[in-house]
C-alpha positions in Angstrom: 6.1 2.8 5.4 3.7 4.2 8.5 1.4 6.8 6.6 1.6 9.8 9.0 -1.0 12.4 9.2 -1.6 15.1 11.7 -5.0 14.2 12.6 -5.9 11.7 14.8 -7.4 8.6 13.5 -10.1 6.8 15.9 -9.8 3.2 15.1 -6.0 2.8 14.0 -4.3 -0.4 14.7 -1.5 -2.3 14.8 -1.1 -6.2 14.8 2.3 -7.3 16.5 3.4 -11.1 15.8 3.9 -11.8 19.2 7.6 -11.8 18.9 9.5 -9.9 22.0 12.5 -8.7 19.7 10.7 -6.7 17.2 11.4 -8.5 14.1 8.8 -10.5 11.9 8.0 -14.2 12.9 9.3 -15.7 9.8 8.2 -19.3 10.4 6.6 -21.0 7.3 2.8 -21.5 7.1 1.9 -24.7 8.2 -0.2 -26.9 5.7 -3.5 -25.4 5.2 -6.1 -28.1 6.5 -8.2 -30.0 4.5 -11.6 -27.4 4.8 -9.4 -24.4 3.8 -8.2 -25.9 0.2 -11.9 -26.3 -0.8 -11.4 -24.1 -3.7 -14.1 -21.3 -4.0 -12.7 -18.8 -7.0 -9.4 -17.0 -6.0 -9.2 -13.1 -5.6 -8.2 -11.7 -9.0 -4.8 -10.4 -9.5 -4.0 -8.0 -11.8 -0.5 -6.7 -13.7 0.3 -3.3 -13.4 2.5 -1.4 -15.5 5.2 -1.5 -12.9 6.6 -5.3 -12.3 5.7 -6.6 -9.5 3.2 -4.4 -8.6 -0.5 -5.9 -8.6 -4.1 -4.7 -8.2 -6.2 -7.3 -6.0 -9.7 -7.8 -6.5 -12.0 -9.5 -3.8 -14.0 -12.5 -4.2 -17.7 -12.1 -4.1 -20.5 -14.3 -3.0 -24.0 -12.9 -3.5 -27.3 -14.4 -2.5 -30.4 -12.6 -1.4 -29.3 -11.6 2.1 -26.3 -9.5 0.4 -23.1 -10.1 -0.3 -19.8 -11.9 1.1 -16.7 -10.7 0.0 -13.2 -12.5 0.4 -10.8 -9.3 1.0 -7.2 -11.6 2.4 -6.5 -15.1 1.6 -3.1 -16.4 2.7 -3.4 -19.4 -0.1 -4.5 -17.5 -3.0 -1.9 -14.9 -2.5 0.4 -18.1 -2.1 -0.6 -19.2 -5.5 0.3 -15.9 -7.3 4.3 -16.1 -5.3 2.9 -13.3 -3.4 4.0 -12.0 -0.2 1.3 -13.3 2.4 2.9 -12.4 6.0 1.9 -9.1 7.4 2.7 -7.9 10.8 0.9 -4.3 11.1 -2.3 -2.8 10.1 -2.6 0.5 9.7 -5.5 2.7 9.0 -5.0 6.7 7.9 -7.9 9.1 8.4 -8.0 12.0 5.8 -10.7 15.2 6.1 -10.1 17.0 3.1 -10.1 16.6 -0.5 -7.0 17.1 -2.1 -4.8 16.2 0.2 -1.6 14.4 -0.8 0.8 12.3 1.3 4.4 11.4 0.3 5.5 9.6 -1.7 7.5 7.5 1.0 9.7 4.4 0.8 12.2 2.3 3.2 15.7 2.8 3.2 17.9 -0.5 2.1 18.7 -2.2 4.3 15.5 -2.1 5.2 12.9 -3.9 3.0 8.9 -3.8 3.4 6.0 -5.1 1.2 2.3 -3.3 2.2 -1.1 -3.9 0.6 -3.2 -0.8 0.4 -6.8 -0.2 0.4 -9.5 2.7 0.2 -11.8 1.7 3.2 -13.8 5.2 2.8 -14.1 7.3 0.0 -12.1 7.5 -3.3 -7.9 8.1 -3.6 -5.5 8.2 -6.2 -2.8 6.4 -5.6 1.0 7.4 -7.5 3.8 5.0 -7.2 7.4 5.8 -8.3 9.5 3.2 -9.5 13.2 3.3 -7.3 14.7 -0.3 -8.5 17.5 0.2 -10.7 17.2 -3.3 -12.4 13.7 -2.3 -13.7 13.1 -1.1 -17.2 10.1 1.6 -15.7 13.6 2.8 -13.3 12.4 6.7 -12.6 9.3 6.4 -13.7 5.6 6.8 -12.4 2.0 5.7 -12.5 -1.2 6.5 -10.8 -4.3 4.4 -10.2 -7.8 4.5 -8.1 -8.8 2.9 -5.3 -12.2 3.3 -4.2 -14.4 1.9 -0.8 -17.3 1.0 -3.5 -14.9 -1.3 -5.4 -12.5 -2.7 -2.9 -9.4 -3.1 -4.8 -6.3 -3.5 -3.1 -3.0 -2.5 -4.4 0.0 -4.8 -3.5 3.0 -2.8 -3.8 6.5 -4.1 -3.3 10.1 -3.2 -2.3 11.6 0.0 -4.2 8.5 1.4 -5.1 8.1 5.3 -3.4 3.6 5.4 -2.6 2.0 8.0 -2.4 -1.9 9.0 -2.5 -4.1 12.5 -3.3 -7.7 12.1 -1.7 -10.4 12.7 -4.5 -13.1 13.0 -1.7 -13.6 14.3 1.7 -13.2 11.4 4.8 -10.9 9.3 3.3 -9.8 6.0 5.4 -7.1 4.2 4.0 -6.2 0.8 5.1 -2.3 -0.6 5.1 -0.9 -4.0 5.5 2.7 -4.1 6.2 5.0 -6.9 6.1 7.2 -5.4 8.8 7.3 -3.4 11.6 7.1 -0.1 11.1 11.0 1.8 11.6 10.4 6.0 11.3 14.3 6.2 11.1 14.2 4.2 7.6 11.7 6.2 5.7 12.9 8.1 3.0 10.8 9.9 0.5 10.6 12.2 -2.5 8.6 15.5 -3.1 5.3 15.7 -4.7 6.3 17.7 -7.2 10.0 16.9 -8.2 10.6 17.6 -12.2 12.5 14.2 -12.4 9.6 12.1 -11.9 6.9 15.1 -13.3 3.8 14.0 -11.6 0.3 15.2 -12.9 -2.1 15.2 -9.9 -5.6 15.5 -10.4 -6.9 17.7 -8.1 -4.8 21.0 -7.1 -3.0 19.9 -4.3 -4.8 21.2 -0.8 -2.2 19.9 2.1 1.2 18.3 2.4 3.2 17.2 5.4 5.8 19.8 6.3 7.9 16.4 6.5 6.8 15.7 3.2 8.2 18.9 1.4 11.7 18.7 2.9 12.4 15.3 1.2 15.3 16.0 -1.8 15.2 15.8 -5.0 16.0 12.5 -6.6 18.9 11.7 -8.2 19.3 8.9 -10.5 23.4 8.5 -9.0 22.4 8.6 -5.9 19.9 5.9 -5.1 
């Protein structure tokens, strides 16, 4: 999933693999060497409620100077069985308070793992649960991301993601594990009665594109 918004963001990127065909390079790691397996403590990862679906917490150093944090670590997402290849970075600039994007997912056959993170300002994120094969099938969740915390949400395949900014100037930082295809982003409506999702601010703005997504269907995933 690209977020889309209709106002420009300064300092957006992407990160290309370096591949000419447009797929992901997916070479294995090489061995990490010998100075990056000195162990300092791992990023904390945390179960959600959905399978799968984790909430990463940085690594801090502190000493009088400030502090350090440790935001992406190929080896200790390794060490969870965590997806650790990411090809694009996006970041999503948000004025307004209340604002709510998607919720958004890829198509099959498509597949795409991102890592999300509030950069400025405070969000709520809502994920809906698509995978048929999960007990929490049609159901939905929210959480908070924050810039003062620095939590990352890891979310995987078959999960729809959406956000609702709680404050004004929200940057929101993606990680994708493939390159983004517009023509494989499906989505579902804000406020469709089968999921019944509680937002906690009235909403303010949604993408046109984002209110002509159907309803969902449970038959017709």
């Amino acid at each position: 999933m690209r977020p889309d918004h209709d106002r420009a963001c300064p300092n957006a990127m992407s990160l290309a693999s370096g591949r000419s065909d447009g797929r992901a390079d997916r070479r294995q790691h090489r061995p990490l060497p010998r100075h990056a397996r000195l162990r300092r403590p791992d990023m904390i990862v945390r179960e959600t409620r959905f399978a799968h679906v984790h909430l990463i917490e940085p690594t801090v150093v502190e000493d009088e100077r400030g502090r350090l944090l440790r935001t992406f670590c190929i080896a200790d997402l390794s060490r969870k069985r965590l997806n650790a290849a990411y090809i694009q970075h996006f970041t999503s600039c948000i004025a307004a308070r209340g604002t709510v994007h998607g919720l958004t997912f890829v198509r099959p056959p498509r597949s795409e793992i991102r890592i999300v993170q509030c950069l400025s300002g405070r969000i709520r994120v809502v994920l809906a649960d698509l995978r048929p094969d999960q007990r929490t099938y049609g159901e939905w969740q929210g959480l908070e991301l924050s810039a003062g915390r620095r939590q990352q949400l890891y979310i995987p395949d078959g999960i729809a993601f959406g956000l609702q900014t709680l404050t004004n100037d929200v940057e929101v930082g993606y990680m994708n594990s493939e390159f983004h295809a517009p023509d494989a982003v499906g989505g579902i409506r804000y406020d469709d009665p089968a999921f019944g999702i509680v937002w906690p601010l009235p909403v303010k703005d949604v993408l046109p594109r984002d209110l002509r997504w159907p309803l969902f269907r449970r038959d017709a995933d």
